[in-house]
N, CA, C, O and CB atoms as a CASP TS submission, in Angstrom:
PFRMAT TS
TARGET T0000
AUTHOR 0000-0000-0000
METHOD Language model
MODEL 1
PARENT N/A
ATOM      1  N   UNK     1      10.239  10.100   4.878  1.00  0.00           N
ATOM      2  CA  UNK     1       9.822   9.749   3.531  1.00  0.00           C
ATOM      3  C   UNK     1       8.706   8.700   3.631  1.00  0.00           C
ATOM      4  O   UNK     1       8.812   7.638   4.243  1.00  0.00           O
ATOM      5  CB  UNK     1      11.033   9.217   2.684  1.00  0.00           C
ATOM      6  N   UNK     2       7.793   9.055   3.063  1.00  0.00           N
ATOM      7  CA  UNK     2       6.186   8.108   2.747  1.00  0.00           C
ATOM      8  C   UNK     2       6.572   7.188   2.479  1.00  0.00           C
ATOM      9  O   UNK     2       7.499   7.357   1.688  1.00  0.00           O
ATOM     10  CB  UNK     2       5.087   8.390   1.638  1.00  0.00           C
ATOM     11  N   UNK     3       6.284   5.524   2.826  1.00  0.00           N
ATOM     12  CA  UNK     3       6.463   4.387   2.220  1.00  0.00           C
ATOM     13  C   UNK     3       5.076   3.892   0.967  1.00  0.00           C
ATOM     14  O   UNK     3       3.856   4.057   0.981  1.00  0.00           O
ATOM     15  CB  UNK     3       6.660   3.389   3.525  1.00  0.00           C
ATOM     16  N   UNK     4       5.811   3.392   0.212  1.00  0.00           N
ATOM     17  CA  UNK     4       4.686   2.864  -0.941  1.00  0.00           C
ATOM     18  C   UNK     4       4.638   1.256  -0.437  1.00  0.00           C
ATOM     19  O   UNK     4       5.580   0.571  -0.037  1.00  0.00           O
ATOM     20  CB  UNK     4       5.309   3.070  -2.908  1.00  0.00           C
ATOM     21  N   UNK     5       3.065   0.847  -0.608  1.00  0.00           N
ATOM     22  CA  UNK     5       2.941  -0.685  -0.751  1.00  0.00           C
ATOM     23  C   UNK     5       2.227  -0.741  -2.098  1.00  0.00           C
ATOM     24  O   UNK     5       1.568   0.099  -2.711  1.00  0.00           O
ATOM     25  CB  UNK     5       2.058  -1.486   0.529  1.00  0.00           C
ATOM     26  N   UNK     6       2.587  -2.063  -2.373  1.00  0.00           N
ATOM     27  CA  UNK     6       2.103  -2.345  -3.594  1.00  0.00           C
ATOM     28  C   UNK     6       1.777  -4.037  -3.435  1.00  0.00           C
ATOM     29  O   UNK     6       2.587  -4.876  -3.040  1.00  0.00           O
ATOM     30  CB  UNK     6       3.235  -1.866  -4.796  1.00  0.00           C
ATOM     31  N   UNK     7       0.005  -4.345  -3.961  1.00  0.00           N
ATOM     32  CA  UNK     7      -0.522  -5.074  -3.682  1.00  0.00           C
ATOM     33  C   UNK     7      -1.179  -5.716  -5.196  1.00  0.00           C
ATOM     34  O   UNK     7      -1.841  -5.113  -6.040  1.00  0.00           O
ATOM     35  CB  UNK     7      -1.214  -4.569  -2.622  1.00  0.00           C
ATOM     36  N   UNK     8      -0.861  -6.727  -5.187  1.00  0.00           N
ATOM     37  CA  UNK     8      -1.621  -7.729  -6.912  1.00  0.00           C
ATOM     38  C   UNK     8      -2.534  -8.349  -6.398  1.00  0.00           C
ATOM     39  O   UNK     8      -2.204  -9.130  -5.505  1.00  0.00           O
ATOM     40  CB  UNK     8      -0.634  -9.108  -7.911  1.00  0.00           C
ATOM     41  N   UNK     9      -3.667  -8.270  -6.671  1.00  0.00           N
ATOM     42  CA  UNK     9      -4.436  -9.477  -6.224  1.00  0.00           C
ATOM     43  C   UNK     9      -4.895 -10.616  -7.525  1.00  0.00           C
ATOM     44  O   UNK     9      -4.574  -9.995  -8.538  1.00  0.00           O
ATOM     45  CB  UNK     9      -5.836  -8.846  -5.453  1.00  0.00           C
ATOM     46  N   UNK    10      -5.322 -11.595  -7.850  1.00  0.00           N
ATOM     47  CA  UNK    10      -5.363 -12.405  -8.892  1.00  0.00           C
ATOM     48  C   UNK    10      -6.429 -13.105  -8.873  1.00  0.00           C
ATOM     49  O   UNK    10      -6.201 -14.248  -8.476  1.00  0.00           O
ATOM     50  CB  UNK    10      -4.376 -13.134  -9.007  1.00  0.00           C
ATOM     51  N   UNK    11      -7.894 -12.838  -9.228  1.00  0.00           N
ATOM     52  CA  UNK    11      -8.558 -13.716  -9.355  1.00  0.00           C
ATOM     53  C   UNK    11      -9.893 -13.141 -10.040  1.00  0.00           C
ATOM     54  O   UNK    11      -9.839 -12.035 -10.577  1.00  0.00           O
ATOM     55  CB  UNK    11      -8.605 -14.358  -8.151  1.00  0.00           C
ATOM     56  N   UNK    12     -11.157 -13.916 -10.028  1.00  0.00           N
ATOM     57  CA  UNK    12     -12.282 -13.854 -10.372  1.00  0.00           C
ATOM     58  C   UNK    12     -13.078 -12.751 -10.383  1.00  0.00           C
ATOM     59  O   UNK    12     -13.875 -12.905  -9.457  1.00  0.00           O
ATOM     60  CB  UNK    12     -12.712 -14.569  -9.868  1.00  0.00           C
ATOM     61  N   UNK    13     -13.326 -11.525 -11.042  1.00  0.00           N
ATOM     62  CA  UNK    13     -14.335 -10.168 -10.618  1.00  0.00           C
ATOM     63  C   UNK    13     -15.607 -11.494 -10.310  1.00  0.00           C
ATOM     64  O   UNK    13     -15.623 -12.690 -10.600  1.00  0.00           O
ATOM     65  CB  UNK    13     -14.792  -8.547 -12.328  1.00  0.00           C
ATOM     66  N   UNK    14     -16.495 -10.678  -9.660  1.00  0.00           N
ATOM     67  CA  UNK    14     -17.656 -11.135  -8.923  1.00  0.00           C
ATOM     68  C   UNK    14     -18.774 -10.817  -9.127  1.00  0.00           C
ATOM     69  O   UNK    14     -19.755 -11.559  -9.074  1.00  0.00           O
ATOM     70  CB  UNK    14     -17.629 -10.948  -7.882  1.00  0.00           C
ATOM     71  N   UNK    15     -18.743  -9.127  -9.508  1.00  0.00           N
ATOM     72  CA  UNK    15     -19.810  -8.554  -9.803  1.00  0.00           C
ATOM     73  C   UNK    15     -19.169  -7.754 -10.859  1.00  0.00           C
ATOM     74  O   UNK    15     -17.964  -7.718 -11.108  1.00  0.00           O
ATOM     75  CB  UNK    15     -20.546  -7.895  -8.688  1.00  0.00           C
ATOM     76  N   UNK    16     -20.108  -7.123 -11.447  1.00  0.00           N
ATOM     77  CA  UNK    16     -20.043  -5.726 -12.441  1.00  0.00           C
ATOM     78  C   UNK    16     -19.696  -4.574 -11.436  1.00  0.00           C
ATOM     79  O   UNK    16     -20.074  -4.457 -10.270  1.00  0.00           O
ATOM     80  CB  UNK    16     -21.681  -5.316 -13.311  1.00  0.00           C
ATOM     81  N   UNK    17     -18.983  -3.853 -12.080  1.00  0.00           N
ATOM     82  CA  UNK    17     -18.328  -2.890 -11.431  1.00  0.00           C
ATOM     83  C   UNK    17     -19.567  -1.822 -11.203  1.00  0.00           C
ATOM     84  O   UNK    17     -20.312  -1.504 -12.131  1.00  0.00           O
ATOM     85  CB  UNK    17     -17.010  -2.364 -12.289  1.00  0.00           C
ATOM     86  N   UNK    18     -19.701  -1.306  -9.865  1.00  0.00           N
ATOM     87  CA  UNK    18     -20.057  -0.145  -9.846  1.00  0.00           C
ATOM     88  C   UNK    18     -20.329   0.980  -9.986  1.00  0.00           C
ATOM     89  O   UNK    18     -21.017   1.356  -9.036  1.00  0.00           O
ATOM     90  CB  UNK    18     -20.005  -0.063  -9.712  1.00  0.00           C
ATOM     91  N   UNK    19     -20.070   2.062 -10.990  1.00  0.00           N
ATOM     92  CA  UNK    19     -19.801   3.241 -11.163  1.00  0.00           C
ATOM     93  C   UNK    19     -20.388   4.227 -10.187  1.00  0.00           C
ATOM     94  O   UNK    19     -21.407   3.680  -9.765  1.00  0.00           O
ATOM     95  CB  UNK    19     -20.101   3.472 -12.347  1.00  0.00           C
ATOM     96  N   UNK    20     -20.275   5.238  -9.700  1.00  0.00           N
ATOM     97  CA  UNK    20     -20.343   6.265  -8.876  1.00  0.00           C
ATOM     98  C   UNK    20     -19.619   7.577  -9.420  1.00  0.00           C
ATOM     99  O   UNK    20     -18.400   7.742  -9.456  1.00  0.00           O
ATOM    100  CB  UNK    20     -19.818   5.813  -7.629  1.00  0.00           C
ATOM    101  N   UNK    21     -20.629   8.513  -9.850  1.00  0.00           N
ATOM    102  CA  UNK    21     -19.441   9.850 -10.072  1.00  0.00           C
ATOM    103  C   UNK    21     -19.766  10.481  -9.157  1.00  0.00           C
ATOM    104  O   UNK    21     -20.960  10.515  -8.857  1.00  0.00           O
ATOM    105  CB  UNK    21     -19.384  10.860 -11.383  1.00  0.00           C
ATOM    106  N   UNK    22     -18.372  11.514  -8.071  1.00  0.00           N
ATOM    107  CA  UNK    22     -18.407  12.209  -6.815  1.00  0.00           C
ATOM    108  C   UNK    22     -18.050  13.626  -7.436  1.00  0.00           C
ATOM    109  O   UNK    22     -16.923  13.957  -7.065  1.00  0.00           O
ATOM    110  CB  UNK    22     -17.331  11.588  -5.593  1.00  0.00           C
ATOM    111  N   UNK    23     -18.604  14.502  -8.202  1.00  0.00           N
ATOM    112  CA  UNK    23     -18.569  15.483  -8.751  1.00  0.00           C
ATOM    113  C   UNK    23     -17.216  15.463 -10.019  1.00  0.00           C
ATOM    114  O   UNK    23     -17.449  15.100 -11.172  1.00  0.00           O
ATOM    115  CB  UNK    23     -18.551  16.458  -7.604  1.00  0.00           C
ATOM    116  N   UNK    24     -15.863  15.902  -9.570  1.00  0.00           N
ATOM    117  CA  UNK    24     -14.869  15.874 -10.317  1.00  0.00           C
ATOM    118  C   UNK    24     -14.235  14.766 -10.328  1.00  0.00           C
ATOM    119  O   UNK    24     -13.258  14.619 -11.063  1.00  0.00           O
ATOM    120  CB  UNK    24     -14.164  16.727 -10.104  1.00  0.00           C
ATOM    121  N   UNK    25     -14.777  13.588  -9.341  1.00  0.00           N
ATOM    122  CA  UNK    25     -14.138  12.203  -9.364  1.00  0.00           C
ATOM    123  C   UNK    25     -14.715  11.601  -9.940  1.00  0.00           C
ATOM    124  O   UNK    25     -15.567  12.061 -10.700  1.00  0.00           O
ATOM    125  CB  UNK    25     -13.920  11.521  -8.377  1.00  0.00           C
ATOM    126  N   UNK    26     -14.308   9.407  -9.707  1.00  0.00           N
ATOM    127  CA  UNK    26     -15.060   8.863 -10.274  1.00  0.00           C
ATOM    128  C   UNK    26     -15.066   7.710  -9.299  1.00  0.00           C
ATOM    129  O   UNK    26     -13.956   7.708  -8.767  1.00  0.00           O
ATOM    130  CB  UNK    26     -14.793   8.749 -11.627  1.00  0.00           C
ATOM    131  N   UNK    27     -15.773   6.774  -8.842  1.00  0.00           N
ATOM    132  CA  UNK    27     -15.161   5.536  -8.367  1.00  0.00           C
ATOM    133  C   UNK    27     -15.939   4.360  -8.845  1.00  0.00           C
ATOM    134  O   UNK    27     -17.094   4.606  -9.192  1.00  0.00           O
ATOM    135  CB  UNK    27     -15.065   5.513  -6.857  1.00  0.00           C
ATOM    136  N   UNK    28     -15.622   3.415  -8.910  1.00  0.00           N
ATOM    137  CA  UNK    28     -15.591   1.827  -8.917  1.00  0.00           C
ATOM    138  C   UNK    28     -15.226   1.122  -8.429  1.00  0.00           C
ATOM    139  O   UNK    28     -14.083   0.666  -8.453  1.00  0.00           O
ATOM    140  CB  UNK    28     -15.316   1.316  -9.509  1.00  0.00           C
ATOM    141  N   UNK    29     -16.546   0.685  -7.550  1.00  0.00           N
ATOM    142  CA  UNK    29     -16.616  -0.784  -6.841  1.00  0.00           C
ATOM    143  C   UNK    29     -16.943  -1.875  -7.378  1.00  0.00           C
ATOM    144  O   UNK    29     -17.904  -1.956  -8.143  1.00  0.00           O
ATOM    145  CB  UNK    29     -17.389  -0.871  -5.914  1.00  0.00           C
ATOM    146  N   UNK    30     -16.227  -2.828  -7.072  1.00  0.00           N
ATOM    147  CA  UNK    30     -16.815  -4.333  -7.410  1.00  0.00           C
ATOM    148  C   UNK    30     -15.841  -5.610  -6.644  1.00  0.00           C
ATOM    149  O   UNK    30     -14.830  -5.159  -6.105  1.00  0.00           O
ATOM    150  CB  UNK    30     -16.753  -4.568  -9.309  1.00  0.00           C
ATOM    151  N   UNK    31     -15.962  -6.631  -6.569  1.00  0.00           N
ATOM    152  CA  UNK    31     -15.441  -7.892  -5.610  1.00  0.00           C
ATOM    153  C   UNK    31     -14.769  -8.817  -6.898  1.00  0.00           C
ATOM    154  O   UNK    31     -14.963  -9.038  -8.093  1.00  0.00           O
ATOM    155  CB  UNK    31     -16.973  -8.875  -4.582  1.00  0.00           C
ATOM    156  N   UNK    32     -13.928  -9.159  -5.891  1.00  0.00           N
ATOM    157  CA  UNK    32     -12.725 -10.228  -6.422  1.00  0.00           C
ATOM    158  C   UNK    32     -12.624 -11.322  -5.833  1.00  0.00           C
ATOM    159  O   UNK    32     -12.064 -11.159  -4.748  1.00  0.00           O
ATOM    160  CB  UNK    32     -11.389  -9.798  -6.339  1.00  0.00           C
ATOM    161  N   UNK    33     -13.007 -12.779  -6.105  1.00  0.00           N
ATOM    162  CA  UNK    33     -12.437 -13.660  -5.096  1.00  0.00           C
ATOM    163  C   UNK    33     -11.547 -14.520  -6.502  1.00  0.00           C
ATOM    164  O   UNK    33     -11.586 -14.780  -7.705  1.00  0.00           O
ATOM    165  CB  UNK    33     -13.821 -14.685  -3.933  1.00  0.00           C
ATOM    166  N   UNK    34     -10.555 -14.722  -4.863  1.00  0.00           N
ATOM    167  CA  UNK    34      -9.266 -15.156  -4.716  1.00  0.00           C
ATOM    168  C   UNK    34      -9.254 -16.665  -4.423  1.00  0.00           C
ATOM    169  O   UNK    34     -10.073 -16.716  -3.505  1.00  0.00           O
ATOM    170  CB  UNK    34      -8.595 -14.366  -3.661  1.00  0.00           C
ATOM    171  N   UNK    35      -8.892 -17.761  -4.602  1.00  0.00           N
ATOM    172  CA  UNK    35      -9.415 -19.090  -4.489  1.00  0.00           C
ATOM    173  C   UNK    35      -8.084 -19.836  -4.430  1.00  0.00           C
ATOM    174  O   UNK    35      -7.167 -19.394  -5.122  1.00  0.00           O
ATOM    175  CB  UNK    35     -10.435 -19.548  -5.715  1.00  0.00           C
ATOM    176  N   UNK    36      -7.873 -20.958  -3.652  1.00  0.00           N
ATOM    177  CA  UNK    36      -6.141 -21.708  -3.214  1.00  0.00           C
ATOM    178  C   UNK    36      -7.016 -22.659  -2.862  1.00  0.00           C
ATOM    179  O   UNK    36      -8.170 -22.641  -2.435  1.00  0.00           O
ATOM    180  CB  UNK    36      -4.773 -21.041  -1.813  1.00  0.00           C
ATOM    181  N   UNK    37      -6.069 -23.675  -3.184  1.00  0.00           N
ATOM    182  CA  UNK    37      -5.877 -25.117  -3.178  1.00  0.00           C
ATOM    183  C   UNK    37      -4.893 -25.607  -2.187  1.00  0.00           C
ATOM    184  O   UNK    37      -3.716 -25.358  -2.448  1.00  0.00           O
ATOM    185  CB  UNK    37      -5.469 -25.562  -4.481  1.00  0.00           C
ATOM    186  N   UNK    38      -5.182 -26.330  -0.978  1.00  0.00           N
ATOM    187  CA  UNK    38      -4.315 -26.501   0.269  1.00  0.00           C
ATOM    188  C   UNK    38      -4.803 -27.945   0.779  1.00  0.00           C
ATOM    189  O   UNK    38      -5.758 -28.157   1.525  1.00  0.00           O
ATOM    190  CB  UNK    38      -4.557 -25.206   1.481  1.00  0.00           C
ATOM    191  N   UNK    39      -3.744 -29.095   0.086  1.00  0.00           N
ATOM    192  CA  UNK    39      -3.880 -29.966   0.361  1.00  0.00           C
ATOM    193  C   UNK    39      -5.418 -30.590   0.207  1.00  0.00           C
ATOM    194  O   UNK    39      -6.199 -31.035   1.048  1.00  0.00           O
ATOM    195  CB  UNK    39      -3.303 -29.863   1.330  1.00  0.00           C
ATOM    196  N   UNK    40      -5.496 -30.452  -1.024  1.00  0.00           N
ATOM    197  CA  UNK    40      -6.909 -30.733  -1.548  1.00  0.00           C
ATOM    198  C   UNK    40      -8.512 -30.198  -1.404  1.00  0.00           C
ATOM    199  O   UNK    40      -9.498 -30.585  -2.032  1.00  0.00           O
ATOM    200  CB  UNK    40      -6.983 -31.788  -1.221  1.00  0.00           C
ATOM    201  N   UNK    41      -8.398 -29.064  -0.241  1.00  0.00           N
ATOM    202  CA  UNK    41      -9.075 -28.280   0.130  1.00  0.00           C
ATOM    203  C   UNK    41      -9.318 -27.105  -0.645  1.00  0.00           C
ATOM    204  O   UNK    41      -8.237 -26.527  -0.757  1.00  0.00           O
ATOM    205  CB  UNK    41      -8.722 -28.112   1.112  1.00  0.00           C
ATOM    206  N   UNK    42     -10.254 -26.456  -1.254  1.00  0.00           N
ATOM    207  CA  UNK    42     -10.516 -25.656  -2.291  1.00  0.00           C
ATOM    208  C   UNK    42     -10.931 -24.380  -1.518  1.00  0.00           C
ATOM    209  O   UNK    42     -12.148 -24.486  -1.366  1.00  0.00           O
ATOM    210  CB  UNK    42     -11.571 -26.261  -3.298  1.00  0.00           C
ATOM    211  N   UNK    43     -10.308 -22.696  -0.701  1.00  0.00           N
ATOM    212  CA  UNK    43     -10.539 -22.020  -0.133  1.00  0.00           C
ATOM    213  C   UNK    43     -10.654 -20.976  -0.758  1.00  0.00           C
ATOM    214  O   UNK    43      -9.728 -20.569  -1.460  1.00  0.00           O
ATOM    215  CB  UNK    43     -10.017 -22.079   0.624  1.00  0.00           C
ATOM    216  N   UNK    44     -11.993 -20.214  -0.621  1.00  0.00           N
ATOM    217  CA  UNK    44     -12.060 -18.883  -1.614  1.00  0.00           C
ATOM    218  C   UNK    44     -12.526 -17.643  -0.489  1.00  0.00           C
ATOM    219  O   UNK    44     -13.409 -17.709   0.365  1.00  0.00           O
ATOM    220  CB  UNK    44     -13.438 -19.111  -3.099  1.00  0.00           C
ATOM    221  N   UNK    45     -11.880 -16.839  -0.715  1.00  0.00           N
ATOM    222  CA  UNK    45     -11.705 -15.041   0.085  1.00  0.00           C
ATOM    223  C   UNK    45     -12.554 -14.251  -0.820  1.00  0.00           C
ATOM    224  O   UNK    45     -12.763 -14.762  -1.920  1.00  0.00           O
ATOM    225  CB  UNK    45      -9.831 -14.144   0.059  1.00  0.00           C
ATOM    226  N   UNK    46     -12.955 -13.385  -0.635  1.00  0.00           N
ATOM    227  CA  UNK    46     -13.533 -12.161  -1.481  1.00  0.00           C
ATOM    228  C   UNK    46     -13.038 -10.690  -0.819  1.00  0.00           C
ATOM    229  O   UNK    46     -13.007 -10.172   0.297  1.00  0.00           O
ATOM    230  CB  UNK    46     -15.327 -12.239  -1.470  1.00  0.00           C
ATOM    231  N   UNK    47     -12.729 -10.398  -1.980  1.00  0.00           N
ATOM    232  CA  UNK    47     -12.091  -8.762  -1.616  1.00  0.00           C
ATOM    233  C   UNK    47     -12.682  -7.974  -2.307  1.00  0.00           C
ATOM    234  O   UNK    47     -12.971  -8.097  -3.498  1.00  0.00           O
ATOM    235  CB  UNK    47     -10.583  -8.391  -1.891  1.00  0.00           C
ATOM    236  N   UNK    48     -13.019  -6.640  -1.217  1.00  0.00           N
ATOM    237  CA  UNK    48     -13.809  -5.566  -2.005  1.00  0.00           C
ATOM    238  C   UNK    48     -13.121  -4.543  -2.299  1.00  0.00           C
ATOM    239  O   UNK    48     -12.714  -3.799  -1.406  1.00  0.00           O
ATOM    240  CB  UNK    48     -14.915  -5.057  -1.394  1.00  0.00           C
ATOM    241  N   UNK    49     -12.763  -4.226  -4.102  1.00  0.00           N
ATOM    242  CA  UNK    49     -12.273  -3.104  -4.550  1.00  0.00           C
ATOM    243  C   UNK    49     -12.839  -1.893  -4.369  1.00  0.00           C
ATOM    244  O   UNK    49     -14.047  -1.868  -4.135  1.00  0.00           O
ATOM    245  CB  UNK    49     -12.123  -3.218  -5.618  1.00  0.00           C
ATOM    246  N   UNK    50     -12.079  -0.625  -4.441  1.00  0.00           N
ATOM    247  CA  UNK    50     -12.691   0.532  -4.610  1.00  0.00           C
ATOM    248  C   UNK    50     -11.389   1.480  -5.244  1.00  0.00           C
ATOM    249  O   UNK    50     -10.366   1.907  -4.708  1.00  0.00           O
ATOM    250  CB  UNK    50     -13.409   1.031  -3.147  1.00  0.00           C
ATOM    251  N   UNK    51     -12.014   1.615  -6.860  1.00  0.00           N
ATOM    252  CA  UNK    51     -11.059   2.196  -7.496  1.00  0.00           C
ATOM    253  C   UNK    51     -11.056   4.013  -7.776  1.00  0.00           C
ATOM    254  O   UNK    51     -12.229   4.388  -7.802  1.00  0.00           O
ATOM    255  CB  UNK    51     -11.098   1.390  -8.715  1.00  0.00           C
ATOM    256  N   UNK    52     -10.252   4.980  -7.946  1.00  0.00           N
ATOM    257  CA  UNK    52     -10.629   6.033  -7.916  1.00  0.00           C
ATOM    258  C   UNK    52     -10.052   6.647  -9.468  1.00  0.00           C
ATOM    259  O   UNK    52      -8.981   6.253  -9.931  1.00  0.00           O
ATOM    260  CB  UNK    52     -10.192   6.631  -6.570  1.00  0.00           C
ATOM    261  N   UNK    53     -11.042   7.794 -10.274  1.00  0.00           N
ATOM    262  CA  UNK    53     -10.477   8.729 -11.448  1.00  0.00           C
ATOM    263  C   UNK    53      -9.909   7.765 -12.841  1.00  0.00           C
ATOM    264  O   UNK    53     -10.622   6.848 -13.249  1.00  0.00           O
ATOM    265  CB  UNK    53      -9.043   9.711 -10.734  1.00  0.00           C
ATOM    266  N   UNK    54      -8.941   7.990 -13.323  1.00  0.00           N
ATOM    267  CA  UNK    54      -8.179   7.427 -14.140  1.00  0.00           C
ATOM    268  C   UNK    54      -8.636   6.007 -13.996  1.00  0.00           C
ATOM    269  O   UNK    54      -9.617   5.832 -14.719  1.00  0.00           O
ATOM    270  CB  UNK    54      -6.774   7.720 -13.902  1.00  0.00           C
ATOM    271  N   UNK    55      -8.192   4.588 -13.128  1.00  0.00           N
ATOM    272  CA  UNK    55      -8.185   3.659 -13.315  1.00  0.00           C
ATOM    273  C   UNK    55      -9.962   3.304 -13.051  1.00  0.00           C
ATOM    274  O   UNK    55     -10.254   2.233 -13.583  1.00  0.00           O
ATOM    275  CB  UNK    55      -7.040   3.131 -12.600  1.00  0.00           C
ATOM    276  N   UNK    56     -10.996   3.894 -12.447  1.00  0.00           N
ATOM    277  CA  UNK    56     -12.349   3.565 -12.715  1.00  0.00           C
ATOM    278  C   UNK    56     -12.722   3.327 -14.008  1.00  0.00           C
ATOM    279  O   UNK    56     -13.441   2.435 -14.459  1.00  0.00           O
ATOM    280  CB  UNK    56     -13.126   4.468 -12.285  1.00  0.00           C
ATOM    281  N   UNK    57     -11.924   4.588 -14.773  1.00  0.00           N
ATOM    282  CA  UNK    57     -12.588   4.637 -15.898  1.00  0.00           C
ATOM    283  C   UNK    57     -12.117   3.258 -16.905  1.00  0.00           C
ATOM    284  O   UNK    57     -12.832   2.754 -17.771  1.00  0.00           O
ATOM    285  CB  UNK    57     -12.288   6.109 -16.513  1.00  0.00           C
ATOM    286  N   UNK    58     -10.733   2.824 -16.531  1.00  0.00           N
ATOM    287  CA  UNK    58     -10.465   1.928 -17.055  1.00  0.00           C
ATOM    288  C   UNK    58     -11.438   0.804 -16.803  1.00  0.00           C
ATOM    289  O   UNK    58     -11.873   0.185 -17.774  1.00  0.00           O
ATOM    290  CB  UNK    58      -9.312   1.769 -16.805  1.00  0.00           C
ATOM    291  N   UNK    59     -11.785   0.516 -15.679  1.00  0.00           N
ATOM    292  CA  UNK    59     -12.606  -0.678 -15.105  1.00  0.00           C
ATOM    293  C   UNK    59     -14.279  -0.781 -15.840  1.00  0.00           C
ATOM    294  O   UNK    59     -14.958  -1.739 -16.212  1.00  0.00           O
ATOM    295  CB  UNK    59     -12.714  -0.388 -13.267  1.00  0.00           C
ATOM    296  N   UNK    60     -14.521   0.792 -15.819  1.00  0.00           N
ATOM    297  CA  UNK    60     -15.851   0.625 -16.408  1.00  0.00           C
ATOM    298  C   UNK    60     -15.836   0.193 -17.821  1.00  0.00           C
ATOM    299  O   UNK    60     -16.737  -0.356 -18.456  1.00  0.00           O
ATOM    300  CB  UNK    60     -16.603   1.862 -16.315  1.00  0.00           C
ATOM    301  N   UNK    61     -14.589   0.557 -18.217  1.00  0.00           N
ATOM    302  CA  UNK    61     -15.032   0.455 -20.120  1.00  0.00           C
ATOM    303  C   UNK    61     -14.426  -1.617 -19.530  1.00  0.00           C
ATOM    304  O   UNK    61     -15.154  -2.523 -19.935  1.00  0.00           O
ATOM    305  CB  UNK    61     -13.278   2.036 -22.091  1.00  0.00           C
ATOM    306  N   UNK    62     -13.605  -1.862 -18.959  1.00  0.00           N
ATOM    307  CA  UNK    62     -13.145  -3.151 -19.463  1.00  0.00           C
ATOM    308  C   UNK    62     -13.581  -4.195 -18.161  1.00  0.00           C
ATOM    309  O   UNK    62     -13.900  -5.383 -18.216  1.00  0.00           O
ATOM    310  CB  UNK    62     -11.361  -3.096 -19.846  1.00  0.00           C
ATOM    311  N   UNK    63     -13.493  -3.484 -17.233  1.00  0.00           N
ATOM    312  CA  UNK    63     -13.946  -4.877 -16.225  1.00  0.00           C
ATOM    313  C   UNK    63     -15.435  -5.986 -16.269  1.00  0.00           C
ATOM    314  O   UNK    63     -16.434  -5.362 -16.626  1.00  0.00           O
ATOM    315  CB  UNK    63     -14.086  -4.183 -14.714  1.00  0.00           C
ATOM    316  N   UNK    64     -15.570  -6.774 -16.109  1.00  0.00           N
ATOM    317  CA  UNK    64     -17.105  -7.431 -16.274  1.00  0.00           C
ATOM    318  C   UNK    64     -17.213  -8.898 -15.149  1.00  0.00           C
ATOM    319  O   UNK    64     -16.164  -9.501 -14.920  1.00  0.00           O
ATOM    320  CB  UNK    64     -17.345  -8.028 -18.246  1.00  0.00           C
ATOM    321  N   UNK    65     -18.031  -9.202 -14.747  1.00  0.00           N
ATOM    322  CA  UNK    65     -18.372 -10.142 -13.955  1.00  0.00           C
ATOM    323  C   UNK    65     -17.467 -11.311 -14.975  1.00  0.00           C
ATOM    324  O   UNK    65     -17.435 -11.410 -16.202  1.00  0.00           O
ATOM    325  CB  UNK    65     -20.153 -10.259 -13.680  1.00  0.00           C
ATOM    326  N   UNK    66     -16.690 -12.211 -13.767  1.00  0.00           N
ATOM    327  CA  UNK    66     -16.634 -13.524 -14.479  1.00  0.00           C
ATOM    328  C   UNK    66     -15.048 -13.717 -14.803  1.00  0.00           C
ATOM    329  O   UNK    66     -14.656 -14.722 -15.396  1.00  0.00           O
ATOM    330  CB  UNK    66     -17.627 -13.518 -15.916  1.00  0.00           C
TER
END
């Protein structure tokens, strides 16, 4: 049996989402940083999304830099 992971990430979009249509698909790219506070030290990651169909489309109508 296939295992599922399931991943939240929480922070800042970075850019405007990408759009890309791949004939019957759709995708959306765009970056997320993630930012922690560690003993007064302020550390920020950036993660690059890549969303596919259904939830692109969500991203394009609602996601935005910021």
């Amino acid at each position: 049996m296939p295992a599922l992971n399931k991943v939240q990430l929480i922070g800042r979009v970075g850019r405007d989402p990408e759009i890309k249509n791949l004939g019957s698909s759709k995708v959306a790219k765009f970056s997320i940083a993630i930012s922690e506070k560690y003993k007064g030290e302020e550390r920020t990651e950036w993660q690059n999304i890549a969303i596919w169909n259904k939830p692109a489309d969500f991203a394009e109508k609602y996601v935005s830099k910021g």
